[in-house]
N, C-alpha and C positions, 0 to 999 in steps of 0.2 A: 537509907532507911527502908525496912520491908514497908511491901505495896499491901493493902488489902487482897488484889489482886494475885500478889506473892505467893502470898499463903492459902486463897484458893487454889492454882496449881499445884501447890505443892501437895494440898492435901488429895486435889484430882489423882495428883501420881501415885502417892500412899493407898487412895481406893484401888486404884486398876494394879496394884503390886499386890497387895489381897487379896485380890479377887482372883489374879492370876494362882496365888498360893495355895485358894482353896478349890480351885478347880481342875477335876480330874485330869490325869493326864492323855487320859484316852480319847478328852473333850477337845483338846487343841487342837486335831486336823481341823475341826469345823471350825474352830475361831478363823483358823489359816484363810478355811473356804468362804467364810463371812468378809474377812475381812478384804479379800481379793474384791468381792463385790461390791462392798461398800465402798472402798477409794475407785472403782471404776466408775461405779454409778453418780458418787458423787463430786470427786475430785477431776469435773474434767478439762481444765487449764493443764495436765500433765496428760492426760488421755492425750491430748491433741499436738502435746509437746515428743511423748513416744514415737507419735505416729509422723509428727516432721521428720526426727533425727530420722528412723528408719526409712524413710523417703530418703534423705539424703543418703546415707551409708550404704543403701541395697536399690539403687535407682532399676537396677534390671531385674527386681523381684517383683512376682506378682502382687495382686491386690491380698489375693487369699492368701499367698503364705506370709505378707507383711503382718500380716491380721492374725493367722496363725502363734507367727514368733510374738506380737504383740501378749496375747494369752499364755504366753509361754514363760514369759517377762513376770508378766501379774503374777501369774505361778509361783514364779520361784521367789520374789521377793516377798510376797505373804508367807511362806514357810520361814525365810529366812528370819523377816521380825515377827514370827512366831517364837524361834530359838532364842532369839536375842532377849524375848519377853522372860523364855524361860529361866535364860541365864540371868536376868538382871534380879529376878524374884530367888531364883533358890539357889545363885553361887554354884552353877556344878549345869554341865547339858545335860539336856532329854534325855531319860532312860533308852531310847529306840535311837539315839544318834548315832550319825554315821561314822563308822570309822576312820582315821586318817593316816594316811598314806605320805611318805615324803619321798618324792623324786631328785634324785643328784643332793643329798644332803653332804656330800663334798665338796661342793662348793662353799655351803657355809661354813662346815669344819677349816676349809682353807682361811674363809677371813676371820674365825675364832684363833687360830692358830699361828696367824701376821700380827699380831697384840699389836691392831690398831686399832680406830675408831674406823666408822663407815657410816656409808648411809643407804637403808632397803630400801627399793623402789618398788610400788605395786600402783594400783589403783583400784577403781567403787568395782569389784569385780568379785563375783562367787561370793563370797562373806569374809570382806576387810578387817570387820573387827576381829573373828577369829583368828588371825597371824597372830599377834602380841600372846593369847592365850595359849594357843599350840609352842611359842618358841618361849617363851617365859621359864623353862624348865631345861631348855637347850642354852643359856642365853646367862652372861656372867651376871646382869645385870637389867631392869627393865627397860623395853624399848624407849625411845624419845621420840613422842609426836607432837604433831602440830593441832593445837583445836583454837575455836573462838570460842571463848565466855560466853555461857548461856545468859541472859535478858533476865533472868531468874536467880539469884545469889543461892536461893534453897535447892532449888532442882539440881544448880552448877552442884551443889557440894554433895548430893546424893550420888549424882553422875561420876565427879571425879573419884569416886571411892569405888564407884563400881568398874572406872578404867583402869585404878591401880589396881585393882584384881582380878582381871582381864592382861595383864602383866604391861600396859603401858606408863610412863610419867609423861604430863601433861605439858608442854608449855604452851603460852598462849603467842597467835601471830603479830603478834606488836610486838615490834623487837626481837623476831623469832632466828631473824639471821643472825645476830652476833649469839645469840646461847646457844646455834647449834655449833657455831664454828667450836666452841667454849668447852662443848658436851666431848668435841671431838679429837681435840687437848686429850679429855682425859678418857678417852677410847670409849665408847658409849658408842651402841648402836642407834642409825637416826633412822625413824620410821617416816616415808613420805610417798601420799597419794599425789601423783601429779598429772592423773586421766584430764583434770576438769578445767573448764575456760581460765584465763589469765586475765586480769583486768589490762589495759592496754601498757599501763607504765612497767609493768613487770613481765610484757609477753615476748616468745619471740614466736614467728608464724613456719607452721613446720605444716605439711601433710599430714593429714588424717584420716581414711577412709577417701579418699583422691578428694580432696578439701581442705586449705588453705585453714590451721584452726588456730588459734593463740594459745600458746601451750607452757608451760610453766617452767623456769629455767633454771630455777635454782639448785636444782639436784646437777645440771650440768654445770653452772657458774662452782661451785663450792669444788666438785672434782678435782675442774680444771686451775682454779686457783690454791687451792688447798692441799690437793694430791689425795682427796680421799677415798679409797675403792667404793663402788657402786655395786652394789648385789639385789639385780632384777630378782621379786618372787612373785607368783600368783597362784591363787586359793582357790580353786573350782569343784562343782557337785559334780560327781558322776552315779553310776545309778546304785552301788552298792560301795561307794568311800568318797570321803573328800580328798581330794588331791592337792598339796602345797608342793607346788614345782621352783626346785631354784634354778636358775639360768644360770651361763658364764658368769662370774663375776667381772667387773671393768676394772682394771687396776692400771694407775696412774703410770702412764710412759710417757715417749718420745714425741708421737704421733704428728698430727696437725689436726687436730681436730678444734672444733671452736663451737661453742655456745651452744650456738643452730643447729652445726652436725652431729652432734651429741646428744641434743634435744631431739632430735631428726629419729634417733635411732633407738631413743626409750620408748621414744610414741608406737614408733613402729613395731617394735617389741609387744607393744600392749596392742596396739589393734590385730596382731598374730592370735593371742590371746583370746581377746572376743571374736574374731569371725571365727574359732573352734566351738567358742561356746557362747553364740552372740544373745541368747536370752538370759544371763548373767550379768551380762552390765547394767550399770544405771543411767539407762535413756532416758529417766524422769530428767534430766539437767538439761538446761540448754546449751550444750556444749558448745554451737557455733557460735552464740551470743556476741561474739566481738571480730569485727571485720578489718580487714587488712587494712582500712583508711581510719582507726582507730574509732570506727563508728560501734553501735554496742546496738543490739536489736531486738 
């Protein structure tokens, strides 16, 4: 049953979708600049969460440029849910967005063109959500990601209509392994961010930025049990395009590889990634959170 409180948020989202609609678009860098300040100023549980990860990831940076990249971070993801506000209100980016760019788009024509299923790997990097949008048009079919259920039935059902036209279909992580194996039957592309901490029953501990981190396996378990190719992508700003880079694709052989070294080699994959463009990621998470003695911190 909706909550009172239900339908307060809901109608909160409904205000700030209007408001967004009726505000200029020339208005929006300040919202961007507003809004940088206001989660800095007041959000500081993640202020201080930034400033550990980058201690840990960049131990032989200075104070100043920790500080620097820090500002650099804020930057870029107040722009980013800036776009994301824009899209979510008017169905279509910013008239001044940037253009995109695709690096080795051979690689995916290779696994459009295996009429198999797969599964893309990326992570919280440059703006995740725009992969489904940009391939949605390249793509026989919409991507398959993974979300949890908003706490909100009303927002859930705003949201998911605004992800299916952003070009993803939704499943939810309860039960998420057997639908994708299911998706993958019937050749469906599988979208999976797997930068972020692993609760302990699901981790295996791989190197991260020289740190011991619990890292998410299942994009390597399905491979190697399943035989399903893997095709690394990531989405970054550069100063005049967005860049969608595909990587080799992993296609299932002989090898020896296992769980760990598979897992070992996505991670590393993506931390390549971020120290190119290391004020792109999302340092808000407390990525180390879960310790090799299955301790959580």
């Amino acid at each position: 049953m909706n909550t009172l409180r239900h339908h307060l948020e809901y109608a909160l989202l409904l205000f700030l979708k209007g408001l967004v609609r009726l505000t200029p678009y020339s208005c929006h860098k300040y919202f961007a600049k507003t809004l940088k300040w206001a989660v800095k100023r007041f959000d500081k549980r993640h202020f201080r969460q930034v400033a550990q990860n980058l201690l840990l990831a960049f131990p032989s940076m200075n104070e100043v440029e920790r500080n620097n990249l820090r500002e650099r971070i804020y930057t870029h993801f107040s722009t980013v849910i800036t776009e994301w506000l824009y899209l979510f209100t008017h169905r279509r980016r910013p008239p001044d967005a940037l253009p995109v760019t695709l690096i080795n788009p051979e690689y995916l024509q290779s696994i459009l063109d295996s009429d198999s299923g797969a599964i893309f790997i990326s992570a919280h990097f440059g703006n995740w959500e725009l992969i489904p949008f940009i391939l949605k048009d390249l793509l026989p079919s919409p991507l398959i990601a993974i979300a949890r259920p908003m706490n909100n039935p009303l927002i859930e059902r705003i949201v998911s209509q605004f992800r299916h036209f952003m070009g993803s279909q939704i499943i939810y992580k309860h039960g998420a392994l057997r639908k994708i194996i299911s998706h993958l039957k019937e050749k469906r592309m599988i979208y999976l961010l797997i930068d972020q901490n692993a609760v302990p029953r699901e981790a295996v501990f791989v190197d991260f930025f020289s740190h011991k981190a619990s890292a998410i396996s299942s994009a390597a378990q399905i491979h190697l049990k399943k035989r399903a190719p893997l095709l690394p992508l990531f989405l970054h700003y550069e100063k005049d395009q967005i860049v969608l880079e595909f990587l080799p694709p992993i296609l299932p052989d002989q090898s020896k590889r296992t769980v760990e070294s598979l897992t070992q080699e996505l991670l590393k994959s993506i931390e390549l990634q971020i120290r190119k463009n290391p004020e792109q990621w999302f340092w808000f998470h407390n990525r180390w959170k879960t310790r090799t003695n299955g301790v959580s911190i």
